[in-house]
Backbone as a printed PyTorch tensor [residue, N CA C, xyz], in Angstrom:
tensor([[[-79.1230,  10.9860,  34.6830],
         [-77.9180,  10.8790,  33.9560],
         [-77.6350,   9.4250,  33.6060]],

        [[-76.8320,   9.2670,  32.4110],
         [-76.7570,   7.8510,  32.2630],
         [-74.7780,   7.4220,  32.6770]],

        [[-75.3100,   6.2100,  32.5490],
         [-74.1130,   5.5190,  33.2720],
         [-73.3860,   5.3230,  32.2650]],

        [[-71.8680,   5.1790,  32.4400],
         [-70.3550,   4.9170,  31.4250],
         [-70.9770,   3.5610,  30.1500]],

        [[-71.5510,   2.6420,  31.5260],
         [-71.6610,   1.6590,  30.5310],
         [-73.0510,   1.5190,  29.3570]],

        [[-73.8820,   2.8320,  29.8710],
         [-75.0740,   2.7980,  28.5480],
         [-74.3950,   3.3100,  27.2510]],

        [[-73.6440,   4.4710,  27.8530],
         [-72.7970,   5.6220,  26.8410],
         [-72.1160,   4.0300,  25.7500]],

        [[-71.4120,   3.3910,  27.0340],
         [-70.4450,   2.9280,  25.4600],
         [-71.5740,   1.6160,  24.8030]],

        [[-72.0830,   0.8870,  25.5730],
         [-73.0500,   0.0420,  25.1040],
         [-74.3560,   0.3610,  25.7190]],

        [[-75.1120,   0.4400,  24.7820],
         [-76.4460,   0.8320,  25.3190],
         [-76.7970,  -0.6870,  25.8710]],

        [[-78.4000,  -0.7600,  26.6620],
         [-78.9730,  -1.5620,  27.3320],
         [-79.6550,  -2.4720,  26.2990]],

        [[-79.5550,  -2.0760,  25.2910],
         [-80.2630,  -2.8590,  24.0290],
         [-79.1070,  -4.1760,  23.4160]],

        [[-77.8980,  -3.0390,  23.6440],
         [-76.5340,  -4.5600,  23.4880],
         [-76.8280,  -5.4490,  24.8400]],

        [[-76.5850,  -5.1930,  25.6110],
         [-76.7740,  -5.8260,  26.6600],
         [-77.9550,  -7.1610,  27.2390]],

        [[-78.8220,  -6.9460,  26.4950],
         [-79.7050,  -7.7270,  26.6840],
         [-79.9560,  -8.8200,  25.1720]],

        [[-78.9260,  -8.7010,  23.8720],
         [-78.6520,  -9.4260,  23.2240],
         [-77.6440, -10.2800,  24.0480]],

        [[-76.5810,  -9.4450,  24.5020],
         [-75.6440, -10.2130,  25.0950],
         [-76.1170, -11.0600,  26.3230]],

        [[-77.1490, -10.8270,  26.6510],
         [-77.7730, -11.7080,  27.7870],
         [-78.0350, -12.9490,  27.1360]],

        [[-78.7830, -12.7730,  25.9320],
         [-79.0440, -14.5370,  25.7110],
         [-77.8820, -14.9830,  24.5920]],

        [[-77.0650, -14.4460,  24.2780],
         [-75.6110, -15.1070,  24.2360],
         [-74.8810, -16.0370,  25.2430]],

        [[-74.8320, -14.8760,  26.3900],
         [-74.5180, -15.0270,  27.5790],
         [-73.1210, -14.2960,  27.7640]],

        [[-72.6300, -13.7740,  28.2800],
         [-71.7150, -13.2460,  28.8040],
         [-70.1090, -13.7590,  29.9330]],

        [[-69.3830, -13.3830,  28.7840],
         [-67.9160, -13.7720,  29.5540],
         [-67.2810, -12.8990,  30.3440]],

        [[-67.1150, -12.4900,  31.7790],
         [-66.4880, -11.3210,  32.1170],
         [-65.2610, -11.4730,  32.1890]],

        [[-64.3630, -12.8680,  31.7170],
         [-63.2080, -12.8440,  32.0070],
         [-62.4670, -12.4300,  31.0340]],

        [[-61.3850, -11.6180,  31.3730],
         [-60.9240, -10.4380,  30.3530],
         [-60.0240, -11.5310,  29.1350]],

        [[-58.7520, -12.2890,  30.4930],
         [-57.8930, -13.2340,  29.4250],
         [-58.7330, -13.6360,  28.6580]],

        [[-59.6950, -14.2530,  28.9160],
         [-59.8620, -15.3890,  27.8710],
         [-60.7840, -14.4420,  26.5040]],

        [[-61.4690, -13.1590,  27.1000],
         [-61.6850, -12.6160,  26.3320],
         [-60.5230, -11.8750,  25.4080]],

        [[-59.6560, -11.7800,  25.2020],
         [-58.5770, -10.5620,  25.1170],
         [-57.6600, -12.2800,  23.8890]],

        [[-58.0350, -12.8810,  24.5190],
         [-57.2160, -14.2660,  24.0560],
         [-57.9790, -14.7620,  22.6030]],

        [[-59.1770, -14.7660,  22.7710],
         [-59.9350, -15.3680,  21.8850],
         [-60.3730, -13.8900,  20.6640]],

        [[-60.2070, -12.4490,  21.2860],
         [-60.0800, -11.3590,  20.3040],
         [-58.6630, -11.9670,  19.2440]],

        [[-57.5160, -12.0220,  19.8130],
         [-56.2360, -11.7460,  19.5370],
         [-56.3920, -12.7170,  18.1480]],

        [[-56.9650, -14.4010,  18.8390],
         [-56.7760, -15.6200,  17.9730],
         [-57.9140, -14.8110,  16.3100]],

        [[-59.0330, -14.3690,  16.5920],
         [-59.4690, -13.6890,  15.7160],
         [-59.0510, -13.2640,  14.6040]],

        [[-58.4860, -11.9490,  15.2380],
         [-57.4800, -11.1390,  14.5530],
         [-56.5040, -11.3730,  14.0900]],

        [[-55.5460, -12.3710,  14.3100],
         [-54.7970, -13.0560,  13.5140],
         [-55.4170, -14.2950,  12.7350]],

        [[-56.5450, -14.6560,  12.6660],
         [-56.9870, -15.4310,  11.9320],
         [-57.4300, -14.4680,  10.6780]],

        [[-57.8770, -13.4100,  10.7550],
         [-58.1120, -12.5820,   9.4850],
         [-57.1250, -12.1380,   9.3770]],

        [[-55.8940, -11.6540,   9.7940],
         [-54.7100, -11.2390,   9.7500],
         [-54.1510, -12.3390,   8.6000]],

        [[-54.1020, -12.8030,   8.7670],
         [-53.4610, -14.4640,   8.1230],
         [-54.4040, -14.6300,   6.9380]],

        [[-56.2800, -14.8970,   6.8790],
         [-56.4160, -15.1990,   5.8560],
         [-56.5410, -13.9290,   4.5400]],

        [[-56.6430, -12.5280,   4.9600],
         [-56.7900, -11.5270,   4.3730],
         [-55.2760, -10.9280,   3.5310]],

        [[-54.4180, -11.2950,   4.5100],
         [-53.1410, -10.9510,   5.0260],
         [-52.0280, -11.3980,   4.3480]],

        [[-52.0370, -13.0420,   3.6260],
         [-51.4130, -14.3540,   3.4550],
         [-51.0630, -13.8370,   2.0180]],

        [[-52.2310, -13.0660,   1.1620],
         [-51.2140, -12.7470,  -0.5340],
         [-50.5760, -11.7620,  -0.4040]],

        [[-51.0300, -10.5870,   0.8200],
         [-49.3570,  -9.6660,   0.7150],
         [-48.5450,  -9.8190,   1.3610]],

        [[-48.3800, -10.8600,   2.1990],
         [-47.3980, -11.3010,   3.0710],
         [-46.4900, -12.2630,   2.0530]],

        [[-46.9200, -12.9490,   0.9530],
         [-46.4110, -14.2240,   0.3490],
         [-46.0080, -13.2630,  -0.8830]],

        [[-46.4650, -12.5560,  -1.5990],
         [-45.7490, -11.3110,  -2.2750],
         [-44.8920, -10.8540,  -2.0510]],

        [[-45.0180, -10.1510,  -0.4650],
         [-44.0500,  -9.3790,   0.0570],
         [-42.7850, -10.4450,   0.2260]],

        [[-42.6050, -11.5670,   0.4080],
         [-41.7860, -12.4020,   0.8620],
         [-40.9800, -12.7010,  -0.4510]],

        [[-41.8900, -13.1220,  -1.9070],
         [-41.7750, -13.6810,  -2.8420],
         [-40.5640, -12.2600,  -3.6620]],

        [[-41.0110, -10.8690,  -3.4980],
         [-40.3330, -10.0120,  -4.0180],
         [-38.9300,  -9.9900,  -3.1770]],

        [[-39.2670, -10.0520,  -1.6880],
         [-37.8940,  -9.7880,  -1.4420],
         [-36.9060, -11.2830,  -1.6650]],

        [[-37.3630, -11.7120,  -2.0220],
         [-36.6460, -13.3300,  -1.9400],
         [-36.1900, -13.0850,  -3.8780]],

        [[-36.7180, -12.0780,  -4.6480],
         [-36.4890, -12.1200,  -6.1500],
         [-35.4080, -10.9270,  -5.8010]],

        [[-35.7640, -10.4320,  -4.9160],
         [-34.5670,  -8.7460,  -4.9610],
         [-33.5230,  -9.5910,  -4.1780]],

        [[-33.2790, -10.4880,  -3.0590],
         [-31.9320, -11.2230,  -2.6580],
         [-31.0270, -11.8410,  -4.0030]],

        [[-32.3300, -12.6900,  -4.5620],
         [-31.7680, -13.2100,  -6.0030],
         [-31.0120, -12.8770,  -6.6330]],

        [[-31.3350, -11.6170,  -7.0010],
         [-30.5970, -10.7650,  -7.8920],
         [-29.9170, -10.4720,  -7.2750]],

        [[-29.9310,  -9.8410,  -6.1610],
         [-28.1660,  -8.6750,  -5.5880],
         [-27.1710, -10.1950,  -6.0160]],

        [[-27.4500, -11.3740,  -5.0500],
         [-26.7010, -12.7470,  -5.7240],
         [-26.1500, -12.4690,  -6.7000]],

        [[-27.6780, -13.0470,  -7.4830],
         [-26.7810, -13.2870,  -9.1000],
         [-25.4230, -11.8970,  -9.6360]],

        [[-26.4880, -10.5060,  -9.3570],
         [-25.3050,  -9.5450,  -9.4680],
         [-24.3260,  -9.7370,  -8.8170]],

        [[-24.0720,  -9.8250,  -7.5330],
         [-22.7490, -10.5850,  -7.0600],
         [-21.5440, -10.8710,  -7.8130]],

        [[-22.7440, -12.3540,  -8.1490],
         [-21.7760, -13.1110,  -8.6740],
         [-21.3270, -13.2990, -10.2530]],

        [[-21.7980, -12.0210, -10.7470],
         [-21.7230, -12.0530, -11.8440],
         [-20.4260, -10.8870, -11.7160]],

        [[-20.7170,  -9.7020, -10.8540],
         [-19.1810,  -8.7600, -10.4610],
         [-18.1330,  -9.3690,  -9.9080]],

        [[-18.4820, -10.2970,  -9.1900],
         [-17.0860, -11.5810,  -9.2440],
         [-16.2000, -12.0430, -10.2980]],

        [[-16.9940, -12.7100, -10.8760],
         [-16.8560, -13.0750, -12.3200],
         [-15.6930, -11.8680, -12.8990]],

        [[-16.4470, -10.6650, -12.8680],
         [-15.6070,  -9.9170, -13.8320],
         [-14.6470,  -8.9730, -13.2480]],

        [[-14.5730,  -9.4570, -11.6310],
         [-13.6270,  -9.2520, -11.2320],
         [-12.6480,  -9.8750, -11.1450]],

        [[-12.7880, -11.2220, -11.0950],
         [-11.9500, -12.3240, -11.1010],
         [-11.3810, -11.9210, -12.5860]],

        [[-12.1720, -11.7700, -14.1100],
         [-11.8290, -11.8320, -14.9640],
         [-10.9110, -10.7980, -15.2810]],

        [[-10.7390,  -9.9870, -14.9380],
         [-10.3320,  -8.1420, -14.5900],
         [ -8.7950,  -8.5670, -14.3090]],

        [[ -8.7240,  -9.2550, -12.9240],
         [ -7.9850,  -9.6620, -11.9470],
         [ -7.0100, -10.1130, -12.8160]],

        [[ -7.2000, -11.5850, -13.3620],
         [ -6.4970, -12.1730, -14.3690],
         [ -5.9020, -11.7320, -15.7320]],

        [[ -6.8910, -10.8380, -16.3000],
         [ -5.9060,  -9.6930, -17.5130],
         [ -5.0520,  -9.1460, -16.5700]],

        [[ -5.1460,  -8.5170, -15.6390],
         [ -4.1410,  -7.7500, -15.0810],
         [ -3.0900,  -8.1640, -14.6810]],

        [[ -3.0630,  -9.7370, -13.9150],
         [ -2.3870, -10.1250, -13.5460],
         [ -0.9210, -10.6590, -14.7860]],

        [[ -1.9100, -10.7500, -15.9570],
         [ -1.1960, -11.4970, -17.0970],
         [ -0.5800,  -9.9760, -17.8970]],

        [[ -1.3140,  -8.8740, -18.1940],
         [ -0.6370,  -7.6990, -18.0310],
         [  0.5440,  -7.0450, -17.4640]],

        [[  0.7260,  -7.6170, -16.1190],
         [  1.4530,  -7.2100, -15.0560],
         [  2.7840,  -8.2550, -15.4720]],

        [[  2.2830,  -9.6070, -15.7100],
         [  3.6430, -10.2470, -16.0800],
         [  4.4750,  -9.8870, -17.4900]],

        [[  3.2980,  -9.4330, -18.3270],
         [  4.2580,  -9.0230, -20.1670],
         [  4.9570,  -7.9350, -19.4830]],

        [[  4.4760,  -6.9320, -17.9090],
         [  5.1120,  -5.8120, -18.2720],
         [  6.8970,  -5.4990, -17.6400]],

        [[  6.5070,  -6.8090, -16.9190],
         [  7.6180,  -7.8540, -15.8340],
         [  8.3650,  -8.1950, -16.8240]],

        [[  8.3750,  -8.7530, -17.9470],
         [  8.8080,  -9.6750, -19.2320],
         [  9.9710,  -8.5480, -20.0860]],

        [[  8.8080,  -7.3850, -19.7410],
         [  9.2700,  -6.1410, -21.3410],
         [ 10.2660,  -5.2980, -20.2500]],

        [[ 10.1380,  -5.1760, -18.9990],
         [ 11.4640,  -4.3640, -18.4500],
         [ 12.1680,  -4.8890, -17.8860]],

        [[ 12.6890,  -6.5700, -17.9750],
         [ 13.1550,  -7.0950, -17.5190],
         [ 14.3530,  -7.0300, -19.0450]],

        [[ 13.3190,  -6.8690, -20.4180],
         [ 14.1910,  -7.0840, -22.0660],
         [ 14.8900,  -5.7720, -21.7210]],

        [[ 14.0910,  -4.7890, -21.2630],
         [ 14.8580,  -3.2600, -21.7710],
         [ 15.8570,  -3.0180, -20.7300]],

        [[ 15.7910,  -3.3650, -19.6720],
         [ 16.7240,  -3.6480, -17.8710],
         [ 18.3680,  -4.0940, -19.2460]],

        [[ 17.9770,  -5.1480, -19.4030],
         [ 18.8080,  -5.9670, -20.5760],
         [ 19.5370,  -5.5200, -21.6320]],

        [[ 18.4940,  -4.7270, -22.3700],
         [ 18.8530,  -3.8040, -23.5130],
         [ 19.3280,  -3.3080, -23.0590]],

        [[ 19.4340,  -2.2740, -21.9640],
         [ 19.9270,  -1.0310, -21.7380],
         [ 21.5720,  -1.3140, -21.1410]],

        [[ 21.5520,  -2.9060, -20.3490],
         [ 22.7990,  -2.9200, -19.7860],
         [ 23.4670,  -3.1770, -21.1250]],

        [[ 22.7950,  -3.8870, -21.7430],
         [ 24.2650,  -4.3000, -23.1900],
         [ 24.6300,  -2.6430, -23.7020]],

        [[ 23.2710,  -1.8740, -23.7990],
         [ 23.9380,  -0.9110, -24.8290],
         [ 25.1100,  -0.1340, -24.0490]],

        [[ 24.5060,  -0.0550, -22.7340],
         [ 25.7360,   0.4570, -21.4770],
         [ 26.7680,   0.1630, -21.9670]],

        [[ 27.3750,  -0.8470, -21.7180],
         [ 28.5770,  -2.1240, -22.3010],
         [ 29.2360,  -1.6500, -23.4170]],

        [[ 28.5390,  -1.4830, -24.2440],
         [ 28.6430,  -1.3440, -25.5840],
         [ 29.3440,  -0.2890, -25.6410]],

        [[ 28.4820,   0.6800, -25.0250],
         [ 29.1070,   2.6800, -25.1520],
         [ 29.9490,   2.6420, -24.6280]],

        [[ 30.3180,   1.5380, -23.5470],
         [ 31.1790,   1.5530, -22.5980],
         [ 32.7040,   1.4510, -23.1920]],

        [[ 32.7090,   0.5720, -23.7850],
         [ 33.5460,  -0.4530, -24.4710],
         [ 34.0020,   0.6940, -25.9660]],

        [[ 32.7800,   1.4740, -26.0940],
         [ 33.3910,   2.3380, -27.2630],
         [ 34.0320,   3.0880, -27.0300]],

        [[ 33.6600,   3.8480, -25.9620],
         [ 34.1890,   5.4910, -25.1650],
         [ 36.0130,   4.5900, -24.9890]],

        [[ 36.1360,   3.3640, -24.2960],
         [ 37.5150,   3.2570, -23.9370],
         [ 38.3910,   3.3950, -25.2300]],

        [[ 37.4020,   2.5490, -25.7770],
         [ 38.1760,   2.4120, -27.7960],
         [ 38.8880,   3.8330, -28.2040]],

        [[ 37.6310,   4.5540, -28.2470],
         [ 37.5060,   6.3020, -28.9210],
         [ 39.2250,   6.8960, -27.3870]],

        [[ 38.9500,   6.1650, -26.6620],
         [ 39.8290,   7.4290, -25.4600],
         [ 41.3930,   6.7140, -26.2570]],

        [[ 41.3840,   5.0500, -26.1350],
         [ 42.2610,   4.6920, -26.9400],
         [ 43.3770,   4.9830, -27.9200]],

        [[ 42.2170,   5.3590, -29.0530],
         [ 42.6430,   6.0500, -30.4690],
         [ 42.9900,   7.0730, -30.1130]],

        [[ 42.2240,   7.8350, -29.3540],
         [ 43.1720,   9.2910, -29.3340],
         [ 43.7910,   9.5430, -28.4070]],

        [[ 44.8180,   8.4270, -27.2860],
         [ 45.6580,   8.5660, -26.5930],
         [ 46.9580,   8.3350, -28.0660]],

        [[ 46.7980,   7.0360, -29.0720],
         [ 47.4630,   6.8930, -29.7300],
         [ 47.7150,   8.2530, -30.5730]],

        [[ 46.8370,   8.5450, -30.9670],
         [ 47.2390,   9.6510, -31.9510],
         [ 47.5610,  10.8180, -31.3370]],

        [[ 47.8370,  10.8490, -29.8590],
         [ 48.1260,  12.0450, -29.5260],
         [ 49.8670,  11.6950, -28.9360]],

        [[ 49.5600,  10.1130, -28.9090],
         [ 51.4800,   9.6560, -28.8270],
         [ 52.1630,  10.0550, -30.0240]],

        [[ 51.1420,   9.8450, -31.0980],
         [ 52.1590,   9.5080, -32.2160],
         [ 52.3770,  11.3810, -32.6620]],

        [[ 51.3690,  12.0150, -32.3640],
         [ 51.8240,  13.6080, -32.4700],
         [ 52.5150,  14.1240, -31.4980]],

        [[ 52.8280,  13.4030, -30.6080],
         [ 53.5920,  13.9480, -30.0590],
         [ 54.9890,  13.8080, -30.2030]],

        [[ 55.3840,  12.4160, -30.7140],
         [ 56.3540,  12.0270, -31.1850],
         [ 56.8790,  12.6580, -32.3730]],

        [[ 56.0570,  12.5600, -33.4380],
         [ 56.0200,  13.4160, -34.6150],
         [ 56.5540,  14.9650, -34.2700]],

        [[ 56.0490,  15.5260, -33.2110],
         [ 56.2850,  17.0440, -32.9380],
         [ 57.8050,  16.9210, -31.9340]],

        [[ 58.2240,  15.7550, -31.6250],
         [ 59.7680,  15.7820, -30.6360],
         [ 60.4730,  15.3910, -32.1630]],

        [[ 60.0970,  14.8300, -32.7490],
         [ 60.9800,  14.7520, -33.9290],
         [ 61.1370,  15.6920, -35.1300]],

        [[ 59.6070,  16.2510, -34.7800],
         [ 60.3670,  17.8290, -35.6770],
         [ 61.0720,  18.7170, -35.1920]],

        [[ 60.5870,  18.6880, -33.8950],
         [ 61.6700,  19.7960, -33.2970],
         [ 63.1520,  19.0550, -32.7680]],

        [[ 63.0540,  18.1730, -33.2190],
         [ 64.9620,  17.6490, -33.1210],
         [ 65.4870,  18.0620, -34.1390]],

        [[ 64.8810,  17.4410, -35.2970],
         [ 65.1110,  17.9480, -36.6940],
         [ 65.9720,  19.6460, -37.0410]],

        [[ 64.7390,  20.5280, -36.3880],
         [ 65.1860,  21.4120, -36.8240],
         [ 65.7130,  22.0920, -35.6340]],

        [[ 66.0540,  21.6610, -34.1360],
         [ 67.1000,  22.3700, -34.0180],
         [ 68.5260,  21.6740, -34.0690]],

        [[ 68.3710,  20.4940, -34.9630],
         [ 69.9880,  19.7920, -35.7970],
         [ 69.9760,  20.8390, -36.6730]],

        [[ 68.9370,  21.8800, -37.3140],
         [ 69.2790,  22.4580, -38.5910],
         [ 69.0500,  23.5320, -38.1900]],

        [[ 69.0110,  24.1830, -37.0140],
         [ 69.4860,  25.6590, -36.4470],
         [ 70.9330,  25.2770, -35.9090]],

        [[ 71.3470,  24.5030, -35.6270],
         [ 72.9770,  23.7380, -34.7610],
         [ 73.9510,  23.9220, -35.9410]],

        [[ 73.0930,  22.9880, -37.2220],
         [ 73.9530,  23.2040, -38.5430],
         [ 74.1830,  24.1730, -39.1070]],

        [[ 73.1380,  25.1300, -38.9350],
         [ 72.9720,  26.5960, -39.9840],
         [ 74.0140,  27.3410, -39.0210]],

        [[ 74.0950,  27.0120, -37.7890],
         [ 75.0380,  28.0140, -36.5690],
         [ 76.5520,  28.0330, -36.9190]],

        [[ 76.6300,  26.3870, -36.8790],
         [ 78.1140,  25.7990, -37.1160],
         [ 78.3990,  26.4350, -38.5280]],

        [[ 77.7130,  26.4310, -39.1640],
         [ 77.8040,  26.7110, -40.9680],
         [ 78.6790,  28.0440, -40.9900]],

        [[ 77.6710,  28.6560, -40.3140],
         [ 77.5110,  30.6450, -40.1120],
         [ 79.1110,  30.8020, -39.4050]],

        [[ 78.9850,  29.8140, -38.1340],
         [ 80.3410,  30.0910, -37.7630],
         [ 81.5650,  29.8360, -38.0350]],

        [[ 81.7180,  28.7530, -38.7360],
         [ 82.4840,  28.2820, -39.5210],
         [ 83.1580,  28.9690, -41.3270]],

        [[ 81.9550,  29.5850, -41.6570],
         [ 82.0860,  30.3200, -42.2180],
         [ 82.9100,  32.3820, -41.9360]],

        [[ 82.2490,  32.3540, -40.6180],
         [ 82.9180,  33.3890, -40.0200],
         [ 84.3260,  33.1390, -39.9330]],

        [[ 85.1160,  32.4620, -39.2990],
         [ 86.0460,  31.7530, -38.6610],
         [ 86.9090,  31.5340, -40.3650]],

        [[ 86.6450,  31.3430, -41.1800],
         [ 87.0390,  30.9760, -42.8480],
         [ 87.6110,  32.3630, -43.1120]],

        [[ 86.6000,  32.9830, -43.3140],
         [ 86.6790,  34.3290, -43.4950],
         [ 87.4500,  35.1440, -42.9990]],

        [[ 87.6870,  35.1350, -41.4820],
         [ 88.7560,  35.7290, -40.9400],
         [ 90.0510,  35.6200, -40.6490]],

        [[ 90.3180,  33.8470, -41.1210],
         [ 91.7970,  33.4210, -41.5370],
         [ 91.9060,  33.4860, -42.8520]],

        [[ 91.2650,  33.6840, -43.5210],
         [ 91.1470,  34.1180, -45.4280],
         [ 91.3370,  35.6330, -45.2510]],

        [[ 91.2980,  36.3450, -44.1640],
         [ 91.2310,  37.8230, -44.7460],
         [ 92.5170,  38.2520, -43.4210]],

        [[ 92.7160,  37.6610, -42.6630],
         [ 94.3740,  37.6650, -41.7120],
         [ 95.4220,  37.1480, -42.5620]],

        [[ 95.2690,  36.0070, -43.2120],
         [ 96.3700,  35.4620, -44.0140],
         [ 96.5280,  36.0510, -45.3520]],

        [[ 95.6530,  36.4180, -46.0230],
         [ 95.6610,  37.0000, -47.7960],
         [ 96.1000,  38.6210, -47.7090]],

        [[ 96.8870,  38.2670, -48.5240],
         [ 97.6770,  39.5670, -48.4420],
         [ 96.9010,  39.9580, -49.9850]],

        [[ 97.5900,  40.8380, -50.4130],
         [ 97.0740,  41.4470, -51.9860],
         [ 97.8640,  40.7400, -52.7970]],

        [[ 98.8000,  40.1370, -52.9990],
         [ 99.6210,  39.3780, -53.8620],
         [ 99.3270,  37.7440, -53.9670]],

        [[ 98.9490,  37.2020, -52.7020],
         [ 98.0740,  36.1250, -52.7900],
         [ 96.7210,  36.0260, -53.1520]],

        [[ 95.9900,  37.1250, -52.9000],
         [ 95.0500,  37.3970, -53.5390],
         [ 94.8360,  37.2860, -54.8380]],

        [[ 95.5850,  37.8600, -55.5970],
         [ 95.7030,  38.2550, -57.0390],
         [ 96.4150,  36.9690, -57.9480]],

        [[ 97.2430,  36.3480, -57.3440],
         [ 97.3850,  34.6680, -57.8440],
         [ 95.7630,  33.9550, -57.6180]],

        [[ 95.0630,  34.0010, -56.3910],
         [ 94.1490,  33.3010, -56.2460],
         [ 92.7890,  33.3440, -57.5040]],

        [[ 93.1200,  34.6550, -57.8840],
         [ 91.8850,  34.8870, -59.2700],
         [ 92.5250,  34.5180, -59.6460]],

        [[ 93.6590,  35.0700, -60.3110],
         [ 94.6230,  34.4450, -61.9100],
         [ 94.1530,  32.6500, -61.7560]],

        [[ 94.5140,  32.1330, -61.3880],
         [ 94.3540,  30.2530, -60.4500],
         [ 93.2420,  29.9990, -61.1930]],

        [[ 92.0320,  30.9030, -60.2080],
         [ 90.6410,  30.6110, -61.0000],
         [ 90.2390,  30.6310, -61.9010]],

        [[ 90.4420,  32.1820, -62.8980],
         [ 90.5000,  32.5710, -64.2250],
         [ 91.0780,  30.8580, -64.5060]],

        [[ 92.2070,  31.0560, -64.7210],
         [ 93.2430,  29.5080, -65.6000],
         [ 91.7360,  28.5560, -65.0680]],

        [[ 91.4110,  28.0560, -64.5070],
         [ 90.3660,  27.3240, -64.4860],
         [ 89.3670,  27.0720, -64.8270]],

        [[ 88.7580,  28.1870, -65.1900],
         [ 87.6140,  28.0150, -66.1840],
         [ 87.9520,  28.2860, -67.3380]],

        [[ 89.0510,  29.3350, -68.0060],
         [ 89.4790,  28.8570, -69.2790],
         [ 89.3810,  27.5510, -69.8250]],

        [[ 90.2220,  26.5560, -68.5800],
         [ 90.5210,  25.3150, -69.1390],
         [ 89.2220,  24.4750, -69.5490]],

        [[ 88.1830,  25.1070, -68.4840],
         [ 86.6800,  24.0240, -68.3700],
         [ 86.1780,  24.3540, -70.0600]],

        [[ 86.4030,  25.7110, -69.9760],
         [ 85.6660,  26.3410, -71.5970],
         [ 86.7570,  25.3080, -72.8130]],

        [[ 87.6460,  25.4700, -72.7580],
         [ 88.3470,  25.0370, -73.6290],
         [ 87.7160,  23.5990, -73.9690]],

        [[ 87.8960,  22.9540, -72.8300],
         [ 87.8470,  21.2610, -72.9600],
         [ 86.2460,  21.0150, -73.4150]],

        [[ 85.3490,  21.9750, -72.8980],
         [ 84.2170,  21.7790, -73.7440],
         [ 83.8530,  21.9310, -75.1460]],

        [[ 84.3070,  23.0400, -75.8270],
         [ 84.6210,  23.2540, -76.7080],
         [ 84.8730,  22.1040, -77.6920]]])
């Protein structure tokens, strides 16, 4: 049977490695693999490593520059708005304004308008105590008239006998004769 170490290296490596000569010490073997391997690591290694570096150093660039270019137009954004924000400060500060004068205004009219037609409701009212004085002086007069006339009438018809009566036409008659005559 053969031994672990023909399996992995045959006796034919082994006896190259004889007139090499042979290191059994692992560090320094394991040390001087490593330095190797990063020496081809490095020279094989060095244009996609300097690529790889060079792209991400162009993709930082940019997010940057994008950055600072969304700055920019945020800042610029910022400032319309801000100057926006003051016309709109400006325009309801005019209409705040407008609106109190026109207040004022309606204000000042409504008392006017209540005014006028407190007056015109004095002066109709006055107008309406003076018609109705008026005419009940001329229901008072038409009363006194009526009664006075009653009161005429009933010492004109207690006192007149038929013989005073009958002078009182004859009287009248002679009276307008005379008016006819003199016109004539």
């Amino acid at each position: 049977m053969r031994s672990v170490s023909e399996i992995v290296a045959p006796s034919s490596y082994w006896t190259l490695a004889a007139s090499f000569g042979s290191n059994t010490n692992i560090l320094e073997i394991n040390l001087i693999n490593l330095i190797l391997v990063l020496g081809v690591l490095f020279y094989y290694g060095k244009g996609v490593l300097i690529n790889f570096l060079e792209n991400r150093k162009r993709t930082i660039l940019n997010t940057i520059s994008d950055a600072e270019e969304r700055y920019k137009e945020a800042t610029e954004k910022l400032k319309r708005a801000r100057t926006r924000l003051q016309q709109a400060k400006v325009k309801a500060a005019e209409i705040r304004i407008n609106q109190l004068t026109q207040m004022d205004r309606e204000q000042r009219d409504l008392v006017d308008a209540a005014d006028e037609d407190l007056r015109r409701l004095e002066d109709s009212k006055n107008y309406t105590i003076r018609f109705e004085k008026q005419r009940a002086i001329e229901q008072v007069r038409q009363q006194v008239s009526r009664l006075a006339s009653e009161r005429a009438l009933e010492s004109l018809n207690s006192r007149l006998d038929n013989e005073l009566h009958l002078r009182m036409i004859d009287y009248h008659i002679g009276l307008l004769r005379a008016m006819e005559n003199a016109t004539d």
